[in-house]
LUMZA-23302 format. One record per residue: x, y, z of N, C-alpha, C, O in turn; residue in three letters; residue number from 1. Coordinates in steps of 0.05 Angstrom, whole numbers. Layout:
<koltors>
{n_X X | n_Y Y | n_Z Z | ca_X X | ca_Y Y | ca_Z Z | c_X X | c_Y Y | c_Z Z | o_X X | o_Y Y | o_Z Z | code Ala | pos NUM}
...
</koltors>
This chain:
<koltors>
{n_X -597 | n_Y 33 | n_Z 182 | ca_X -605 | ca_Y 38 | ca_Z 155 | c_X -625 | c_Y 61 | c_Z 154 | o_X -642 | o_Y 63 | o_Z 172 | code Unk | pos 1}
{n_X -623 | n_Y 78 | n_Z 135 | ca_X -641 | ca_Y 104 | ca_Z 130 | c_X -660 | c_Y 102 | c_Z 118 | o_X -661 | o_Y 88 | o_Z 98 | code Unk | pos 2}
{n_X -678 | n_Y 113 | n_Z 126 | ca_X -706 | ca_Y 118 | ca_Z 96 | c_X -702 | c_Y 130 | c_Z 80 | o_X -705 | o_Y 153 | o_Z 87 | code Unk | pos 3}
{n_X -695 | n_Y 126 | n_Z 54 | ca_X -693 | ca_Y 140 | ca_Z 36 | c_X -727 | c_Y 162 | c_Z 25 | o_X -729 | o_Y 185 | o_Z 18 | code Unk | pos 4}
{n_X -748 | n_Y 140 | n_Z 30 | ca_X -767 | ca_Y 155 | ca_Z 25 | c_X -773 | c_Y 183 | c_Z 39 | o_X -771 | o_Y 191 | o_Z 62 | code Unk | pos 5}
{n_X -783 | n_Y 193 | n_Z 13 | ca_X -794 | ca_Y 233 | ca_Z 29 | c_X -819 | c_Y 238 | c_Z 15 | o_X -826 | o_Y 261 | o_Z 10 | code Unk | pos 6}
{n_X -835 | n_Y 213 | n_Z 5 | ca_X -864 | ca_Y 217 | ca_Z -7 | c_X -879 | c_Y 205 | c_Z 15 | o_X -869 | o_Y 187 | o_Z 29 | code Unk | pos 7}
{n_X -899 | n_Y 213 | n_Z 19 | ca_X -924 | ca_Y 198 | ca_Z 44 | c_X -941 | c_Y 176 | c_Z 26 | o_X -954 | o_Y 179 | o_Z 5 | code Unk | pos 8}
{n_X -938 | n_Y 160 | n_Z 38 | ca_X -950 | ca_Y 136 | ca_Z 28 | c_X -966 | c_Y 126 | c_Z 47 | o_X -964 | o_Y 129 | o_Z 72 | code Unk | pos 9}
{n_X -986 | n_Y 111 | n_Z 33 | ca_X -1015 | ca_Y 109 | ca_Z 48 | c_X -1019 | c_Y 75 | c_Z 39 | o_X -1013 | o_Y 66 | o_Z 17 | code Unk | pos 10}
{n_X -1027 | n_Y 67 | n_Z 53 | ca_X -1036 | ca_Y 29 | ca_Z 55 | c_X -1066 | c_Y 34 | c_Z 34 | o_X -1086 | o_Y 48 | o_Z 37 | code Unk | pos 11}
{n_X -1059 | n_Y 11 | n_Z 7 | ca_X -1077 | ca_Y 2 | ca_Z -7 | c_X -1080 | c_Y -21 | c_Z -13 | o_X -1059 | o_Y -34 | o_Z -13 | code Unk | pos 12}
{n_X -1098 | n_Y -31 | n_Z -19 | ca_X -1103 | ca_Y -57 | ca_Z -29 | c_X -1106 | c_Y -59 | c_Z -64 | o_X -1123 | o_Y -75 | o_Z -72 | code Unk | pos 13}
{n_X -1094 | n_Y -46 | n_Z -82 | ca_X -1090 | ca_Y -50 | ca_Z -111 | c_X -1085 | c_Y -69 | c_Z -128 | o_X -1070 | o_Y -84 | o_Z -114 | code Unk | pos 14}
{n_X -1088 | n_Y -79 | n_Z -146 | ca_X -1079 | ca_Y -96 | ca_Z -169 | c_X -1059 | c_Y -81 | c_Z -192 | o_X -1069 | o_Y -60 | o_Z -201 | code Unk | pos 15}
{n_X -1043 | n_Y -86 | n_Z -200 | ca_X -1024 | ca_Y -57 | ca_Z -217 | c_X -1008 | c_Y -90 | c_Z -246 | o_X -999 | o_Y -113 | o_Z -241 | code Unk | pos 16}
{n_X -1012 | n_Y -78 | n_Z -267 | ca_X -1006 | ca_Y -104 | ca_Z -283 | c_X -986 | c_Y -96 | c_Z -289 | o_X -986 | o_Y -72 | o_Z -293 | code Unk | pos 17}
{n_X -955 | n_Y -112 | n_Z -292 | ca_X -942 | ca_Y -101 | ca_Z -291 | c_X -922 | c_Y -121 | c_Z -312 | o_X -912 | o_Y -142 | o_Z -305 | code Unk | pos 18}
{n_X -917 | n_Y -107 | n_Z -346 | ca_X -908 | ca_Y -117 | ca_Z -357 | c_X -869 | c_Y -120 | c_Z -364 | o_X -858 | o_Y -98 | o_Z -368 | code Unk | pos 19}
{n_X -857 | n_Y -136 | n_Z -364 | ca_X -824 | ca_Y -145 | ca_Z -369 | c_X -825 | c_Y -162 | c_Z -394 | o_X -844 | o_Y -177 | o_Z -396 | code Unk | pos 20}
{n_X -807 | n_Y -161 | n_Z -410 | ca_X -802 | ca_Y -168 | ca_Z -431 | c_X -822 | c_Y -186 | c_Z -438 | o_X -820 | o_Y -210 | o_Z -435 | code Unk | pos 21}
{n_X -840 | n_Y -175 | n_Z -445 | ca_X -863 | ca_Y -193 | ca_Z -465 | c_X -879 | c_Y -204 | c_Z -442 | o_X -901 | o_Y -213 | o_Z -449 | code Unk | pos 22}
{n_X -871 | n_Y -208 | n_Z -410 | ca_X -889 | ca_Y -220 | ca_Z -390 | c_X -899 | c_Y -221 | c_Z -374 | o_X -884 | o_Y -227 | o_Z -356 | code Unk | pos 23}
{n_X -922 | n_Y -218 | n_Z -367 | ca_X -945 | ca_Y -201 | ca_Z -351 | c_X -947 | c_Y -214 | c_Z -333 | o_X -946 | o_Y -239 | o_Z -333 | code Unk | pos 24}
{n_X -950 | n_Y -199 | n_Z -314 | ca_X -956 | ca_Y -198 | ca_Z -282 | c_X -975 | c_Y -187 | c_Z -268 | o_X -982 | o_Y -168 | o_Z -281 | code Unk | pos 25}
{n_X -990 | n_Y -190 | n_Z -245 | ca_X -1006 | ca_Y -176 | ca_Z -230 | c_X -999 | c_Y -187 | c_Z -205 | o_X -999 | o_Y -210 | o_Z -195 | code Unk | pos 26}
{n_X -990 | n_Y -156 | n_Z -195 | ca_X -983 | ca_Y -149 | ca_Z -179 | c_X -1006 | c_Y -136 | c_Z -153 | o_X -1026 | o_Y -121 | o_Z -157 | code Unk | pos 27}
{n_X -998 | n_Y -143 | n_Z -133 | ca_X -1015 | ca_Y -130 | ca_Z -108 | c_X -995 | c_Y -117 | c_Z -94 | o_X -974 | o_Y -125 | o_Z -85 | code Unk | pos 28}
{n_X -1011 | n_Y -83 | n_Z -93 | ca_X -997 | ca_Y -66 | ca_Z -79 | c_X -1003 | c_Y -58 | c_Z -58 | o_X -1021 | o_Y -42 | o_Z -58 | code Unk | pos 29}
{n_X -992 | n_Y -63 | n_Z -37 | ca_X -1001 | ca_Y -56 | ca_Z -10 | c_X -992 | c_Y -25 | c_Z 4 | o_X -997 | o_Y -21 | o_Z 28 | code Unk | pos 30}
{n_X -979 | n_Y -6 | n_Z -11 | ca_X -979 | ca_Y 15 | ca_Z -3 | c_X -971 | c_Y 36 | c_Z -28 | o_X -964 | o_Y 24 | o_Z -48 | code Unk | pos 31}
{n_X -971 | n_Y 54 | n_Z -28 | ca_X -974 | ca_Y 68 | ca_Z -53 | c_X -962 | c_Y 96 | c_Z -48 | o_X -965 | o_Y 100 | o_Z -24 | code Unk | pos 32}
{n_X -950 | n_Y 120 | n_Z -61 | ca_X -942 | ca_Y 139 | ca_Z -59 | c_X -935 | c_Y 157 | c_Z -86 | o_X -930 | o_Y 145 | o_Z -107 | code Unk | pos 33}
{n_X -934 | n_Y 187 | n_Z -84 | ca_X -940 | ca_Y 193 | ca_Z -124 | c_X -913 | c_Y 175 | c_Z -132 | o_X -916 | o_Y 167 | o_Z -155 | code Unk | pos 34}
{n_X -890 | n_Y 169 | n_Z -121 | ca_X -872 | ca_Y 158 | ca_Z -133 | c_X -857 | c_Y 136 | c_Z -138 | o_X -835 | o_Y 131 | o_Z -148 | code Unk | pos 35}
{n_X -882 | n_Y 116 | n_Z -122 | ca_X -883 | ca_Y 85 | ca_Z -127 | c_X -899 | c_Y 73 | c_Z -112 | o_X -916 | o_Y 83 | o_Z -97 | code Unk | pos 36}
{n_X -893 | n_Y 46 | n_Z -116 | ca_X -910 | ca_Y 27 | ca_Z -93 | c_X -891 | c_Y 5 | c_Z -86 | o_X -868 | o_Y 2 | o_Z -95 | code Unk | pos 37}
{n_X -906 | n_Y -11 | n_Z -68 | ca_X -900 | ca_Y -40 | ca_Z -56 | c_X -909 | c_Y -58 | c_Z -62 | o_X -934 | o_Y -58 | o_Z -62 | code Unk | pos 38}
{n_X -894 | n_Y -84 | n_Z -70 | ca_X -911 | ca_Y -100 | ca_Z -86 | c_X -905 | c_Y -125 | c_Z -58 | o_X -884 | o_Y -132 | o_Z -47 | code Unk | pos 39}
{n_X -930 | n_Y -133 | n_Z -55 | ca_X -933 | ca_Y -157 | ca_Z -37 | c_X -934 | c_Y -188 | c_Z -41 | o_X -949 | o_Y -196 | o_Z -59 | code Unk | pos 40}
{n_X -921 | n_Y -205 | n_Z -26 | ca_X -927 | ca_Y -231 | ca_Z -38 | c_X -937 | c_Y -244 | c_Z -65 | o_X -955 | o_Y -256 | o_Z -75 | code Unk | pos 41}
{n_X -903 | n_Y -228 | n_Z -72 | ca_X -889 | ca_Y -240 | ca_Z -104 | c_X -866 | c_Y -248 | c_Z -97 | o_X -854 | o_Y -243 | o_Z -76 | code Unk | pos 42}
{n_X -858 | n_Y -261 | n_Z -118 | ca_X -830 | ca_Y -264 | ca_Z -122 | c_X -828 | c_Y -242 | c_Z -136 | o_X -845 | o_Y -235 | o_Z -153 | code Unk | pos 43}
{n_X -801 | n_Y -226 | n_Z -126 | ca_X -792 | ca_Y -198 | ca_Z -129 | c_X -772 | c_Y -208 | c_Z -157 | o_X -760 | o_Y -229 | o_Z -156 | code Unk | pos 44}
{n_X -771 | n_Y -189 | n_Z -183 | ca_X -759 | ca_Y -187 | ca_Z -202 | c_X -730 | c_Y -168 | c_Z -189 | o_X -728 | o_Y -152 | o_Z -171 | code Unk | pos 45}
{n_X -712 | n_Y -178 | n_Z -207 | ca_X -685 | ca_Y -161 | ca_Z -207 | c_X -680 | c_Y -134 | c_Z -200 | o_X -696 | o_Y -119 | o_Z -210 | code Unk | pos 46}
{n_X -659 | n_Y -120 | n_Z -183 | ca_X -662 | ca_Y -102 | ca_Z -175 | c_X -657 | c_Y -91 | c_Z -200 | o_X -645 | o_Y -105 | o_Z -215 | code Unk | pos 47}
{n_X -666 | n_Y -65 | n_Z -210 | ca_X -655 | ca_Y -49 | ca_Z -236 | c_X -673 | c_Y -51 | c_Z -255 | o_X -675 | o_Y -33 | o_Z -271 | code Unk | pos 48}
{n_X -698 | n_Y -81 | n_Z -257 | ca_X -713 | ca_Y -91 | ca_Z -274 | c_X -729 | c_Y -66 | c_Z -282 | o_X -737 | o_Y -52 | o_Z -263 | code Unk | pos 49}
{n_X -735 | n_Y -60 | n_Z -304 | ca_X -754 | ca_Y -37 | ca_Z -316 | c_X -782 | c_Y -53 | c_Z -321 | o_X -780 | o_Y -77 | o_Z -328 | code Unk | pos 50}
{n_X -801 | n_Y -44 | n_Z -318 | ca_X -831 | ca_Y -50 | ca_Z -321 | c_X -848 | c_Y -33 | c_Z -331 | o_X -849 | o_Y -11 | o_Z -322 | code Unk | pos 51}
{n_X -866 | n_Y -41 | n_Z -353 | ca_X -895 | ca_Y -21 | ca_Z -361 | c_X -915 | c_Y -32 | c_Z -341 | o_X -920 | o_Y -56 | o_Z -337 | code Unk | pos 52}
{n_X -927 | n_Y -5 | n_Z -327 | ca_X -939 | ca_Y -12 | ca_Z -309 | c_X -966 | c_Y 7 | c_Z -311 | o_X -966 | o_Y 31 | o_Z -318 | code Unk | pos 53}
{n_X -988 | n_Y -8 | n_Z -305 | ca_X -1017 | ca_Y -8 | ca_Z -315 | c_X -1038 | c_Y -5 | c_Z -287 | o_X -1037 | o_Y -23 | o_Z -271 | code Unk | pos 54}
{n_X -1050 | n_Y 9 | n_Z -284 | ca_X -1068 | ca_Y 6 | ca_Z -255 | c_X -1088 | c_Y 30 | c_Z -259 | o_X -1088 | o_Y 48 | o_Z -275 | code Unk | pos 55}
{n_X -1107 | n_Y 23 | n_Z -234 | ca_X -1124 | ca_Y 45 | ca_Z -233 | c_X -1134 | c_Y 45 | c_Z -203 | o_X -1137 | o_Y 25 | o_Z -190 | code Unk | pos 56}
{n_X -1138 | n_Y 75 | n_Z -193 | ca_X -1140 | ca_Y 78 | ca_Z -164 | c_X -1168 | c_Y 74 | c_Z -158 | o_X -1187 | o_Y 75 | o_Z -173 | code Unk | pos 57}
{n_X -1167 | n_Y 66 | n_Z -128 | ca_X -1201 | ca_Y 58 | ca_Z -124 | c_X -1214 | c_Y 83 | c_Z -120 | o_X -1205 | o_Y 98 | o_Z -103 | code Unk | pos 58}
{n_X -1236 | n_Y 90 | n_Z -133 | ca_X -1263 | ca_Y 108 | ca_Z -138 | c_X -1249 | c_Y 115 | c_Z -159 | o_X -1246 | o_Y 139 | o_Z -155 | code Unk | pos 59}
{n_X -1234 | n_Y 110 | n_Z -187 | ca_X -1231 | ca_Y 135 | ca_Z -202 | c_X -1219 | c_Y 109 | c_Z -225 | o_X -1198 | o_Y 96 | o_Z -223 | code Unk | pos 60}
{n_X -1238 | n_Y 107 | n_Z -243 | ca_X -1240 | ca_Y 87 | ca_Z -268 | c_X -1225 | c_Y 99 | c_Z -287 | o_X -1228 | o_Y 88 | o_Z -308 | code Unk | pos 61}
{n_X -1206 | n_Y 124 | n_Z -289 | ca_X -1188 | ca_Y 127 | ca_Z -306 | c_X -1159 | c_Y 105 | c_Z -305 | o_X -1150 | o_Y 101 | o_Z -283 | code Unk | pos 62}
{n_X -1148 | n_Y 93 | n_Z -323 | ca_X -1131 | ca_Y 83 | ca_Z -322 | c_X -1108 | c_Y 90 | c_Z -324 | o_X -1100 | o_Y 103 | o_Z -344 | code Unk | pos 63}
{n_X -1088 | n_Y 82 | n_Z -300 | ca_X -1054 | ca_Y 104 | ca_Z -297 | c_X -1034 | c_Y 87 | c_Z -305 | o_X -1024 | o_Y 69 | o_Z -291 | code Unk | pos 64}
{n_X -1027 | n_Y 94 | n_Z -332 | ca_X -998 | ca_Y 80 | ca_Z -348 | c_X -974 | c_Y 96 | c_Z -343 | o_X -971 | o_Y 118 | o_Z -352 | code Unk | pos 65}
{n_X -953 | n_Y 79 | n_Z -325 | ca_X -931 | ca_Y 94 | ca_Z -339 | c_X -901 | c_Y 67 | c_Z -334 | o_X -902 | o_Y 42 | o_Z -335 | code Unk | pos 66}
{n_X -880 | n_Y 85 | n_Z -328 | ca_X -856 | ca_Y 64 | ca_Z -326 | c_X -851 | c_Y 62 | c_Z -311 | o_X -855 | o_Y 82 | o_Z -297 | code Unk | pos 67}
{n_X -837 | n_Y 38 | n_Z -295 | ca_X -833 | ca_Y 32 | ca_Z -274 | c_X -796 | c_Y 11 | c_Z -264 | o_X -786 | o_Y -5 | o_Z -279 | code Unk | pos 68}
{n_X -787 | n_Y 16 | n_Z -241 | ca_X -763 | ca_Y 18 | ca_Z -245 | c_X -766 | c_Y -1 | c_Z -206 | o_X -776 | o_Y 10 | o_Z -186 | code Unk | pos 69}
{n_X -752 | n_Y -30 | n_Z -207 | ca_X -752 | ca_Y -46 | ca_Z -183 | c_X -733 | c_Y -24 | c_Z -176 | o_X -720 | o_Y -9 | o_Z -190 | code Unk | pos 70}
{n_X -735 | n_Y -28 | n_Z -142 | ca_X -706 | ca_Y -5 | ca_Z -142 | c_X -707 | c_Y -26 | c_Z -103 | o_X -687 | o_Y -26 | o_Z -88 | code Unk | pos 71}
{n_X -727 | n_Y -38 | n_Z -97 | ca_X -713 | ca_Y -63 | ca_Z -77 | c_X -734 | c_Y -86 | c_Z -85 | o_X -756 | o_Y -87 | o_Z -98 | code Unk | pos 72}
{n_X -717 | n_Y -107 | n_Z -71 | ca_X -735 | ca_Y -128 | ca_Z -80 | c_X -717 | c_Y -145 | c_Z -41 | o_X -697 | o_Y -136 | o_Z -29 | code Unk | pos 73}
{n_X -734 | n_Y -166 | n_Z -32 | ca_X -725 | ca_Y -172 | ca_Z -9 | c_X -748 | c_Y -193 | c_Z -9 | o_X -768 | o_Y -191 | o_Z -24 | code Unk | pos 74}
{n_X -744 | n_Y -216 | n_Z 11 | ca_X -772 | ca_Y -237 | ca_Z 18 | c_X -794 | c_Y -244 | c_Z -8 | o_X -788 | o_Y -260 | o_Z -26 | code Unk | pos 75}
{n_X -813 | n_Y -235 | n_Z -6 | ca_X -829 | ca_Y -240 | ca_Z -20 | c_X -845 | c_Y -210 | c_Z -27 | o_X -870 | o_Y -209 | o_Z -30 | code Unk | pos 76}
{n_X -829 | n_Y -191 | n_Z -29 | ca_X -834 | ca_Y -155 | ca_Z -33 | c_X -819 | c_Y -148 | c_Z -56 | o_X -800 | o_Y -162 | o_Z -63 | code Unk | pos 77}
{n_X -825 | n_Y -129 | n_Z -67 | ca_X -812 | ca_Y -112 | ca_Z -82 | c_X -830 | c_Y -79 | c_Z -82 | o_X -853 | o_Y -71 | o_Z -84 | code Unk | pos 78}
{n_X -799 | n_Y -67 | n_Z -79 | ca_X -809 | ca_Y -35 | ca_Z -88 | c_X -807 | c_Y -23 | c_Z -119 | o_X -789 | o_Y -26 | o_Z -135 | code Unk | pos 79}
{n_X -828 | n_Y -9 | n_Z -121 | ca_X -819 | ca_Y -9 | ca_Z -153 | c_X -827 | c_Y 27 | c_Z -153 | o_X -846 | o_Y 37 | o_Z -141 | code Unk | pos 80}
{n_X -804 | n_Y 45 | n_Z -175 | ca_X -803 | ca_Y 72 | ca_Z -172 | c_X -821 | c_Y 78 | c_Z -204 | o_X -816 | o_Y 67 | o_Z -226 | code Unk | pos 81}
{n_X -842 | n_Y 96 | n_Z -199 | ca_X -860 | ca_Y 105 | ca_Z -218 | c_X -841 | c_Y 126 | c_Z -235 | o_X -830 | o_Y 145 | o_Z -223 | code Unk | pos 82}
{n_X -838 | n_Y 120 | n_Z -269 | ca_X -818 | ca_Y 134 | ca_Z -281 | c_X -837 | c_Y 141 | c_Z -313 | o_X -847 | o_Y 126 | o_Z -330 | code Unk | pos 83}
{n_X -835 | n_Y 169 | n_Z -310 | ca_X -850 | ca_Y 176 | ca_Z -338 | c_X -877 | c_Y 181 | c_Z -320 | o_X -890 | o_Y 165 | o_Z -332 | code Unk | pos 84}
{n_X -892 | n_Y 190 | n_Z -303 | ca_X -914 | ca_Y 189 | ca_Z -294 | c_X -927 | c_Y 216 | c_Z -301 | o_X -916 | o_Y 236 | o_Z -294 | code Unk | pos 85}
{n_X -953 | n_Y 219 | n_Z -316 | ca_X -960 | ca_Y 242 | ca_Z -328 | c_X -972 | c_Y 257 | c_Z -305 | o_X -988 | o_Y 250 | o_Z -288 | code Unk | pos 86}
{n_X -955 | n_Y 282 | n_Z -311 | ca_X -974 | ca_Y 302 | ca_Z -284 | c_X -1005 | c_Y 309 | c_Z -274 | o_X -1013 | o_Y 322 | o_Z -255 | code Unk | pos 87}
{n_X -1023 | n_Y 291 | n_Z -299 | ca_X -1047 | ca_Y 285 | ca_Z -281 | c_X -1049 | c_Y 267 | c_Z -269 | o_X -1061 | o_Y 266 | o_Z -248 | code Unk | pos 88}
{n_X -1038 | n_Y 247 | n_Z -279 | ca_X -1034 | ca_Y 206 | ca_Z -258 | c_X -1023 | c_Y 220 | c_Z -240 | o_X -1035 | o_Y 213 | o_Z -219 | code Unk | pos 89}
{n_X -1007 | n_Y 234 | n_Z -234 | ca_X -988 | ca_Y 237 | ca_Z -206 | c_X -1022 | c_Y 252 | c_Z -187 | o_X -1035 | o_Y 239 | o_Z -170 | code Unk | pos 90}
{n_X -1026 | n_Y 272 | n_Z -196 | ca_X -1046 | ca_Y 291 | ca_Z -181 | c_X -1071 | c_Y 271 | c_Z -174 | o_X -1084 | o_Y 274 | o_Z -153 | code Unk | pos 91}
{n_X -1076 | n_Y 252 | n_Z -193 | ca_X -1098 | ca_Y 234 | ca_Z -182 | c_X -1079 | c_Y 212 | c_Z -158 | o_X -1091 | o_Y 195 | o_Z -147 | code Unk | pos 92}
{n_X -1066 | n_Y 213 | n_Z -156 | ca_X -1054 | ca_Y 201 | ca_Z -136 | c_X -1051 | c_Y 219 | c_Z -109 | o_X -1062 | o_Y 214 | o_Z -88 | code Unk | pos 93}
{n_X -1034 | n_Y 241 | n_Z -117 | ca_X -1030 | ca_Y 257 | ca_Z -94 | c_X -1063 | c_Y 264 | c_Z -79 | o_X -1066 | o_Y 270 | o_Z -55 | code Unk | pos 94}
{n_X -1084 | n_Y 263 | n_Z -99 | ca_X -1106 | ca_Y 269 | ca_Z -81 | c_X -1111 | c_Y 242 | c_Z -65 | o_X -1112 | o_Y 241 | o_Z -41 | code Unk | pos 95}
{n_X -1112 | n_Y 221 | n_Z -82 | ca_X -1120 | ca_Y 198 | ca_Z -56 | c_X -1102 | c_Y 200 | c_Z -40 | o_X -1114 | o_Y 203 | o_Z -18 | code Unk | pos 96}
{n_X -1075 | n_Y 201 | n_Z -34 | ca_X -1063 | ca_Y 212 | ca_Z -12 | c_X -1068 | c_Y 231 | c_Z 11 | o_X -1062 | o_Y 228 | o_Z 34 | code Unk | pos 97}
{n_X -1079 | n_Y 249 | n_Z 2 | ca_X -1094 | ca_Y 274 | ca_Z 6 | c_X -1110 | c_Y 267 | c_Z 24 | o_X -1108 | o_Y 269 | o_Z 48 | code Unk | pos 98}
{n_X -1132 | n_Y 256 | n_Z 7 | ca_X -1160 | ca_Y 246 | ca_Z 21 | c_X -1162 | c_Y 222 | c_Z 52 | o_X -1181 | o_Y 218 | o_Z 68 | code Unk | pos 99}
{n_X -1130 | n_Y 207 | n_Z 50 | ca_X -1129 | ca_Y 191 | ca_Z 78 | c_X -1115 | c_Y 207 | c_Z 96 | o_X -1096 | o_Y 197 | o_Z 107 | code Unk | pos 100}
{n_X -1123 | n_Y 235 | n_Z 102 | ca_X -1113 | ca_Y 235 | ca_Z 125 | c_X -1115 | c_Y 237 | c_Z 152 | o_X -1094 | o_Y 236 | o_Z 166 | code Unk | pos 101}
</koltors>
């Protein structure tokens, strides 16, 4: 099996709320990248499932909204792809990326 990923992703400990038809979730993300995350010890929603998804990075109290798209789900994981992400949420991301290296 291949990696599809070609973003660098870095281990976090986040909370990301993550809304489906009318029902809210919080989610813990254990790794993060500008073009999604990993969601840990949940029950994983449907592959394909679309989500509004709500979070904010640690040191930086701006809050990052955008859309969000399951694209695996497996055990008690799910990956979910960041869709609609405004090119400053991405850049505050790409710097904490930045900054672990």
């Amino acid at each position: 099996m291949s990696d599809k990923r070609t973003q660098k992703r870095i281990p976090v400990e986040i909370w990301i709320e993550a809304e489906r038809a009318g029902e809210l979730y919080f989610q813990r993300a254990s790794n993060l990248s500008v073009g999604g995350a990993y969601f840990t010890q949940t029950v994983p929603l449907p592959v394909g499932s679309e989500v509004a998804l709500k979070f904010s990075l640690p040191g930086d109290p701006h809050e990052i909204k955008c859309q969000g798209e399951i694209v695996t789900a497996k055990d008690l994981g799910m990956g979910v792809n960041f869709k609609k992400l405004a090119a400053a949420d991405r850049a505050r991301i790409q710097k904490l990326i930045d900054a672990q290296k």
